[in-house]
N, C-alpha and C positions, 0 to 999 in steps of 0.2 A: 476461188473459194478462200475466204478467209481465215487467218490460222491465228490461234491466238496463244502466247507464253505462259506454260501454265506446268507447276510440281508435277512431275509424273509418278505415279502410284506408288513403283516399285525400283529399287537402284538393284541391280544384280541380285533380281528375283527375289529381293527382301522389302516386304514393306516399308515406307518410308516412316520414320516415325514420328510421332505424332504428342502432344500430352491434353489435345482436343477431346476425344473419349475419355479422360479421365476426367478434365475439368466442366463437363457435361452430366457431368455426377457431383462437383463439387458446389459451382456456382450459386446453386439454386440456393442453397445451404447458406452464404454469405449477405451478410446485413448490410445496408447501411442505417448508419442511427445520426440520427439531426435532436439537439436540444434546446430549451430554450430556459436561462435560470433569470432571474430578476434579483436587481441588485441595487442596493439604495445608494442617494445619492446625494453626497451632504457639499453644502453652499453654504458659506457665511452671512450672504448676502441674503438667502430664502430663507437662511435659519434666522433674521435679525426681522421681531414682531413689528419694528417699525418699517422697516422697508416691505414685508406685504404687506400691511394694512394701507401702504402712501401707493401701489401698487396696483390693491386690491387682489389680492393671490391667497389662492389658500394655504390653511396652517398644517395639512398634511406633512406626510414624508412623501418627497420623491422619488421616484425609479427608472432605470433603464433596462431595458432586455440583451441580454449579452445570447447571443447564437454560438453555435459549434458543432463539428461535421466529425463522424468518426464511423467504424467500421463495428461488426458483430457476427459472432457465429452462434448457428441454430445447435443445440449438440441434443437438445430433445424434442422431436415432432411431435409427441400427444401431449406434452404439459407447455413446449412453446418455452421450453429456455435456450435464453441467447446466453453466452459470457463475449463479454468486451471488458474494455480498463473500468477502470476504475475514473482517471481521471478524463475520460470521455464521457460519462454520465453521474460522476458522484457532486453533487448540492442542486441537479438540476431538477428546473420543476416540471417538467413536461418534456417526455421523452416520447419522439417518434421514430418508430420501425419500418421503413422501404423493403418491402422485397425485392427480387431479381425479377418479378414479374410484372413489379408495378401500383402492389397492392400498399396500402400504409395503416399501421395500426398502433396503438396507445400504448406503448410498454409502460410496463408496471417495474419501477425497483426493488426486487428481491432483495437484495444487501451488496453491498462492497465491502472492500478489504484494503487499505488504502497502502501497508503496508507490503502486500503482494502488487497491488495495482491490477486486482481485479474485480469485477464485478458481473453481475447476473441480474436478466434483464428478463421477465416476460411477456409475452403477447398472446390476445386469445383471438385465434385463427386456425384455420383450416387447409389441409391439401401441403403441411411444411415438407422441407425435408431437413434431415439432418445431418451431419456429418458423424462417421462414429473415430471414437479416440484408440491412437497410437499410441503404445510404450513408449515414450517419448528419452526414458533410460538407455534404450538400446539403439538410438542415434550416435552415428561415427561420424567425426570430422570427412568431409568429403563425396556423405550422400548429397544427393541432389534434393531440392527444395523447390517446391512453390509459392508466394503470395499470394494474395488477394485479398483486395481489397478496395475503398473507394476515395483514393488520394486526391487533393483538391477539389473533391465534390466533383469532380470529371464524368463519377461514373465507377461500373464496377471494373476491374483492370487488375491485368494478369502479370505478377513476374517472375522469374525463376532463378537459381542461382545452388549455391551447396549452403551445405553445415560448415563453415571457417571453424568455428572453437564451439565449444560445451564447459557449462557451469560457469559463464561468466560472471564475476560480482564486483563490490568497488566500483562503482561506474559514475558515485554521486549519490544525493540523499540518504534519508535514513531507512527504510524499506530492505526487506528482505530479497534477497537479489539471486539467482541461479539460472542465468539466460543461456539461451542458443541464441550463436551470433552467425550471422549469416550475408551472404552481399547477393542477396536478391531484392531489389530494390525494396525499400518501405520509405513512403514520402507521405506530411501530413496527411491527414484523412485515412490514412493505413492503420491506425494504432486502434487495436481491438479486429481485428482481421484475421481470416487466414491461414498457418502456414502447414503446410502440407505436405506429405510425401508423393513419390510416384503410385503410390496403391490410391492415391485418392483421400489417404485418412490423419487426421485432424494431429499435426504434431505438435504445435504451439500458436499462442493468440502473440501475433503482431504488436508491439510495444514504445520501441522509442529506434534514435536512431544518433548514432556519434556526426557532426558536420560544423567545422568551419563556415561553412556558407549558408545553413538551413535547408540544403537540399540534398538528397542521396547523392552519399561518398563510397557508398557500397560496405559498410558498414553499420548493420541495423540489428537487432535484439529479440527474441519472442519468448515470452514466458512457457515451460516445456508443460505440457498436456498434465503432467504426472503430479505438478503442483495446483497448476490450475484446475484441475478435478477434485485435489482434495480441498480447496478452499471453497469451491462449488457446494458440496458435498454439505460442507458447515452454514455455508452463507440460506440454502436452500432450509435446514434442518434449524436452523437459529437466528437466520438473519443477520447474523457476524459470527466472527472467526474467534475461538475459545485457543489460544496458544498455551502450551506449558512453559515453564522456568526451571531453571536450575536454581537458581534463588544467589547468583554471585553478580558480583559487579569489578569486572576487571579492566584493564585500561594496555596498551602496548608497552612491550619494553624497551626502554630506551639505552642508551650505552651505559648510564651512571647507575641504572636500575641494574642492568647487566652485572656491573660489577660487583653492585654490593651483595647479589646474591648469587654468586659467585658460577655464573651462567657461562657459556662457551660462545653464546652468539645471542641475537637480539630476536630470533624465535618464538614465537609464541603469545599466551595471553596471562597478565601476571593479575590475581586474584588481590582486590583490594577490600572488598567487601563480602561477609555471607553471612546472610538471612537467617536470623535463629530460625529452629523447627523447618528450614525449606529441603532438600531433594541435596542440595551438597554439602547443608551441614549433617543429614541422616548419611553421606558417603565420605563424612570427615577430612571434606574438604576446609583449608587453612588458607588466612589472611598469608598472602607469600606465598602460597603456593601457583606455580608454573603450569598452567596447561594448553599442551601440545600437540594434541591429538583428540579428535571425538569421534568416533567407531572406524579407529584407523585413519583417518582423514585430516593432514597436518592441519595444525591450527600455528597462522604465520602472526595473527596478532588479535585483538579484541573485537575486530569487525567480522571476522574469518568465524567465532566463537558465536558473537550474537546472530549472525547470519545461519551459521546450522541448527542453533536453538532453535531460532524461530520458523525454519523449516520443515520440521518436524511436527509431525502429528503430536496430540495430547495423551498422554499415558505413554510416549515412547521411552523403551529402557536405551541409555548410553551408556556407552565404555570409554570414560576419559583417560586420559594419558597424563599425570599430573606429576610433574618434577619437585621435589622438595629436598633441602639439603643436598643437593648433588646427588641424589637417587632418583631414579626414575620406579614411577608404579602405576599402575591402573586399577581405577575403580567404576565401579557402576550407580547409576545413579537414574532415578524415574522420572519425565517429565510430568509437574504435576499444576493445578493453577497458579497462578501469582497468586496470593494472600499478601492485600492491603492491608496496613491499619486506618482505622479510622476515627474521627473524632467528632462527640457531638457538640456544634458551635455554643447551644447554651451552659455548656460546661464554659467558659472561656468568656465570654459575653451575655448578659441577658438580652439584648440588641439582635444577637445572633443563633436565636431559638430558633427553630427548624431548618438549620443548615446543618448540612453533612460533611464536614472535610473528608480529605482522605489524601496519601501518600501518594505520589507520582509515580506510574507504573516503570517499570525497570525500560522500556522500550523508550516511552519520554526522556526519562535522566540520559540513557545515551544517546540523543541528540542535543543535549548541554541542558534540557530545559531544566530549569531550578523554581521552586515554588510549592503552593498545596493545592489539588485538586478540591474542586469546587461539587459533591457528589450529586445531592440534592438539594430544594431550597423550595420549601412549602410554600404554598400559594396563601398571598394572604400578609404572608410574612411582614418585617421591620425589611428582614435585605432583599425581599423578591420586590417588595415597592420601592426599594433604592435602587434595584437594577440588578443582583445581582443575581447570574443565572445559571445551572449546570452546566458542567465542562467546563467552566472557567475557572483560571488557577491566579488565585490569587498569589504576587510577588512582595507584598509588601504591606505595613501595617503604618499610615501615620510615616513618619522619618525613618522606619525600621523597616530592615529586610527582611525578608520570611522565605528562607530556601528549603525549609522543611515542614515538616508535619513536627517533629520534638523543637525546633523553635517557633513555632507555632502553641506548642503547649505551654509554655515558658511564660508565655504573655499573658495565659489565666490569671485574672482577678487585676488586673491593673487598669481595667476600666478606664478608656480616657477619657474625656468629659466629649470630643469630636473622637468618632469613630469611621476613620477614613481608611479605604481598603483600597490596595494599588492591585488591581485586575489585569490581569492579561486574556486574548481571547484571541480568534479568528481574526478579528478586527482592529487589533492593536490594544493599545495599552490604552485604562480609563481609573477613575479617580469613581468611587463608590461611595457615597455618603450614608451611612446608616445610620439613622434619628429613632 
């Protein structure tokens, strides 16, 4: 009789354990999401009329299809939302959904949020299932963890590991950051997956991952359930993410900064700008003014500061910690919208009747960008026939720089006989001719 090596049931009358029955619950719930975005494709050689006409090639733009492989979870069966990243489905133009059972279906882009990195994805289907969400607050360094997800297109794939650290931020880019860091593996194709507890329930969506080498270091990131709900929550309700401001612009302190204001240590986020009428000049807040804390929670520099801002729901009240003259005090203050100014181009230009400027939102400026926002631009127009299009921020005017909207007004009535606009965009930097 042949005998064959096999787990036996039970070790000293205890079942053996298992995380089989739980992930029997989970799997069905996990995505994979395949994209496909199309992207032009510029040639000096296609772009020059005499070489295709000597050719015979058409005068079109070219393209190529760029693919990409990422991970999603269901979190609602009767309306068919997935969340995944952001940067695993956001500019793509056809998104497709694999189930675990083999079925594939046409997601729809409900919104992203590029600064959380995440995004929500629909499909209309039948027979889902979902995963429901954890308190992702009430995770300890040390619980145990699951992945999932479908890494190299291999497939859907299981890993496990603990909670290493909570609230991780500073990791890189400009995005609002408060990760669970974790060393159960996550490897390409993980990001938008996943992570789980022992109960089976949805603790964070799978995200990025720290490596020398490009491959799991045991060292990987998941955005916690508790933000990516609420940014769901907005994406689902508006299609994007509505953030409050405090309306200041502060920068790190440095040693020389330290001294002159006559600080004990290099702590905190030192206040160089506030916004008439904004949430900290109604809490009297001051150019100079040090803050240290927002709802008890140090603030070590200007990253630490924009990072909880922008974490925070819209209408939430804060309690800053604000150092001024070697006193320390607190005040409170409402997260309320950003309030742009804005400006209309034919004030400034008759060339530039039906454009809309506007101010650089405070989230842009802290990643250095300098410029004016490009709001709207009528069809029809002098600059929509020269190119120029929403979202675009113009840098420059002619041989002049334009790092604002008030040097932007400055240039009113000087009309120059060439109206050349230095653009910045997705795309890089271009030269706009407005006739």
């Amino acid at each position: 009789m042949a005998s064959h090596a096999t787990l036996p049931p039970s070790v000293d009358g205890q079942p053996l354990p298992s995380l089989a029955p739980m992930l029997e619950k989970v799997t069905p719930a996990v995505v994979n999401i395949s994209t496909k975005t199309r992207v032009q494709v510029r040639d000096p050689f296609f772009d020059d009329p005499v070489f295709r006409q000597f050719f015979g090639l058409q005068g079109g733009p070219r393209s190529r299809v760029e693919q990409s492989l990422g991970s999603g979870v269901i979190v609602d069966a009767a309306k068919g939302y997935i969340l995944t990243n952001n940067h695993v489905v956001g500019g793509a133009d056809d998104i497709t959904v694999t189930l675990q059972d083999g079925r594939d279906f046409k997601g729809k882009l409900v919104g992203t949020d590029p600064d959380t990195d995440v995004a929500v994805v629909k499909i209309e289907a039948t027979g889902l299932q979902a995963l429901p969400m954890a308190d992702a607050g009430k995770l300890r360094v040390g619980d145990f963890v699951v992945a999932v997800g479908d890494p190299f297109g291999l497939g859907q794939t299981v890993t496990s590991g603990i909670v290493s650290a909570l609230g991780r931020s500073g990791l890189g880019g400009a995005g609002y950051q408060n990760f669970i860091q974790t060393d159960a593996s996550i490897n390409p194709g993980n990001s938008g997956g996943a992570l789980v507890n022992l109960r089976g329930e949805l603790v964070g969506i799978n995200t990025m991952i720290i490596s020398p080498s490009g491959g799991n270091v045991g060292i990987g990131f998941a955005i916690p359930t508790n933000l990516a709900g609420q940014v769901m929550q907005q994406l689902v309700a508006n299609g994007k993410v509505n953030r409050g401001n405090l309306g200041v612009e502060t920068q790190d302190i440095t040693p020389r900064i330290a001294k002159a204001l006559a600080l004990k240590d290099n702590v905190g986020a030192v206040v160089t700008r506030v916004t008439t009428g904004s949430a900290a000049d109604s809490a009297d807040i001051q150019m100079g003014d040090v803050i240290t804390a927002i709802n008890g929670k140090p603030v070590r520099n200007a990253q630490d500061l924009r990072n909880a801002e922008g974490l925070m729901p819209l209408g939430s009240t804060v309690k800053l910690t604000v150092q001024r003259a070697g006193a320390s005090r607190e005040v409170t203050a409402k997260l309320v919208p950003e309030k742009l100014a804005t400006l209309d181009g034919a004030k400034l230009d008759a060339r530039l009747a039906g454009v809309t400027f506007s101010e650089l939102s405070q989230s842009q400026r802290a990643q250095g960008i300098g410029g004016v926002g490009v709001g709207s631009v009528r069809a029809g127009s002098r600059a929509a026939q020269a190119g120029l299009q929403p979202n675009d921020i113009v840098i420059g005017i002619g041989n002049l720089r334009v790092p604002d909207l008030r040097t932007l007004q400055q240039l009113a009535g000087v009309n120059p006989r060439q109206l050349v606009l230095v653009v910045a965009s997705d795309e890089g930097v271009r030269y706009v001719e407005v006739r």
